[in-house]
TORROMI-999598 format. One line per 4 residues: number of its first residue (from 1); their letters; for each residue x, y, z of C-alpha. Coordinates in pm, 1 decimal. Layout:
BEGIN
NUM = a = X Y Z  ...
This chain:
BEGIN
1 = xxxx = 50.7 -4367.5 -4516.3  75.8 -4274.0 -4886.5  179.7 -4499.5 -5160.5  442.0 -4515.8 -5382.7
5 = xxxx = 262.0 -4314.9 -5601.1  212.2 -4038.3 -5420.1  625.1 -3987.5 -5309.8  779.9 -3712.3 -5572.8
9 = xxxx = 1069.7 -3983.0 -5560.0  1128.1 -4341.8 -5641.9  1485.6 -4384.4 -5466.6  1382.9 -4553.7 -5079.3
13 = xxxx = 1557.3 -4677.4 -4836.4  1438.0 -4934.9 -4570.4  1484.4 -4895.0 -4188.2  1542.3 -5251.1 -4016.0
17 = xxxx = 1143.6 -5278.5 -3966.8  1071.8 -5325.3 -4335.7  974.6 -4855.8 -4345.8  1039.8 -4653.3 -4607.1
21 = xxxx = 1280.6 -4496.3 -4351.6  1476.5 -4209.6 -4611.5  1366.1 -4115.3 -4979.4  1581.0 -3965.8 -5292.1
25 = xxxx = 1402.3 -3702.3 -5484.1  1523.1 -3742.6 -5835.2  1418.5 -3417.9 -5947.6  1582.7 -3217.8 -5628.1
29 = xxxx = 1867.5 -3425.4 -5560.1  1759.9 -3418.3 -5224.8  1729.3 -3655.2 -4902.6  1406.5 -3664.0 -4706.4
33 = xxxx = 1350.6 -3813.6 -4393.9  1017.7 -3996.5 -4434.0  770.9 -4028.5 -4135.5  468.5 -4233.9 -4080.8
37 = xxxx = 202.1 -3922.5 -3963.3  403.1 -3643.2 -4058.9  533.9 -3485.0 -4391.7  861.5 -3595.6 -4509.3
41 = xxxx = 1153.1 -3344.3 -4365.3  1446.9 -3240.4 -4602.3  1762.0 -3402.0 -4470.4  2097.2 -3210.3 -4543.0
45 = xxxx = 2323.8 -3521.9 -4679.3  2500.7 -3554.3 -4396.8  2222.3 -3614.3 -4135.2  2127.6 -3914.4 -4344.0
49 = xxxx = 2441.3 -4063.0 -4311.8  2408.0 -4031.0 -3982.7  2069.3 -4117.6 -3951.7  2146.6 -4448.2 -4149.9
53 = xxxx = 2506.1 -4533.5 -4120.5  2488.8 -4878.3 -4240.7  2349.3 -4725.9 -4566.5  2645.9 -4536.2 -4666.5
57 = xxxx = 2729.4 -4688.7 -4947.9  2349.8 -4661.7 -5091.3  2388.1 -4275.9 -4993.3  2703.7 -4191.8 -5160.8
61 = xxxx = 2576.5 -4404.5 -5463.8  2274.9 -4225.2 -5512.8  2417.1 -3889.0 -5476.6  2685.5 -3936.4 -5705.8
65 = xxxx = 2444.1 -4130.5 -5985.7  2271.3 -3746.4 -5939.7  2565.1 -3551.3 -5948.5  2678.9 -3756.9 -6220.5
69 = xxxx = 2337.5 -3763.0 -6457.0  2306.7 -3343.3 -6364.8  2679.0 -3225.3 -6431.1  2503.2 -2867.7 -6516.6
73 = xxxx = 2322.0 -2856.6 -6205.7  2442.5 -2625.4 -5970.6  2287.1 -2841.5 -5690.8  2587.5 -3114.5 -5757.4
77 = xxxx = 2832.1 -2926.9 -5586.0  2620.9 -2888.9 -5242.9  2543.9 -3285.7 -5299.1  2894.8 -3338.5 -5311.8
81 = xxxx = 2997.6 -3097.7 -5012.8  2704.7 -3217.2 -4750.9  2832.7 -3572.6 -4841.3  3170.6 -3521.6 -4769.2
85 = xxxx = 3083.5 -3358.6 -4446.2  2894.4 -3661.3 -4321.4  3147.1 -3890.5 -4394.4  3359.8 -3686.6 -4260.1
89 = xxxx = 3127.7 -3706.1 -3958.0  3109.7 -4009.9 -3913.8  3486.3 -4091.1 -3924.8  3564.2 -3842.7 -3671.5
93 = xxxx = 3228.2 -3971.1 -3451.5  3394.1 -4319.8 -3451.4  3769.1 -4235.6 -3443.5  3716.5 -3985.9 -3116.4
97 = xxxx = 3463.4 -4315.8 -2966.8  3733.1 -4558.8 -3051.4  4017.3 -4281.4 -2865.5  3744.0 -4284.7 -2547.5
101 = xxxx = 3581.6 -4606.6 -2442.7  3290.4 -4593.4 -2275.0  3439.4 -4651.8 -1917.3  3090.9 -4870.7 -1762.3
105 = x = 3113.3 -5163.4 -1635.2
């Protein structure tokens, strides 16, 4: 697995086994979806939120630190728009769950 050194990033965050589970690139303003034995995947905002729910709050933080410190950038404005899509996500995945039950026993 590479090192720290070796990520074009230095934003991480942890699944619940202690892995460098998703990674911020800085210089992209980008989510990746880091593996073990495979290359790291680009992540549209959105999937990480749903990838890492609990982690919400680190992912809106991040992205808006970006969006923030690049107010030129035309990237800001897709940052913004995949992020309020996967909250927006995630709302509706748990409001329509919360309408439905699961009916088993």
């Amino acid at each position: 697995m590479p090192g720290p050194d070796d990520m074009p990033w230095t934003t991480y965050l942890i699944n619940p086994h202690g892995d460098r589970h998703l990674g911020f690139n800085e210089d992209e303003g980008r989510y990746y979806r880091l593996w073990q034995h495979k290359a790291p995947e680009p992540l549209h905002t959105g999937d990480a939120i749903f990838l890492r729910p609990s982690d919400i709050d680190q992912i809106v933080k991040y992205a808006m630190i970006w969006v923030r410190n690049h107010p030129d950038n035309p990237r800001g404005y897709k940052l913004i728009d995949e992020m309020a899509a996967g909250a927006k996500g995630l709302v509706m995945h748990f409001a329509q769950a919360a309408r439905h039950p699961s009916q088993g026993g």
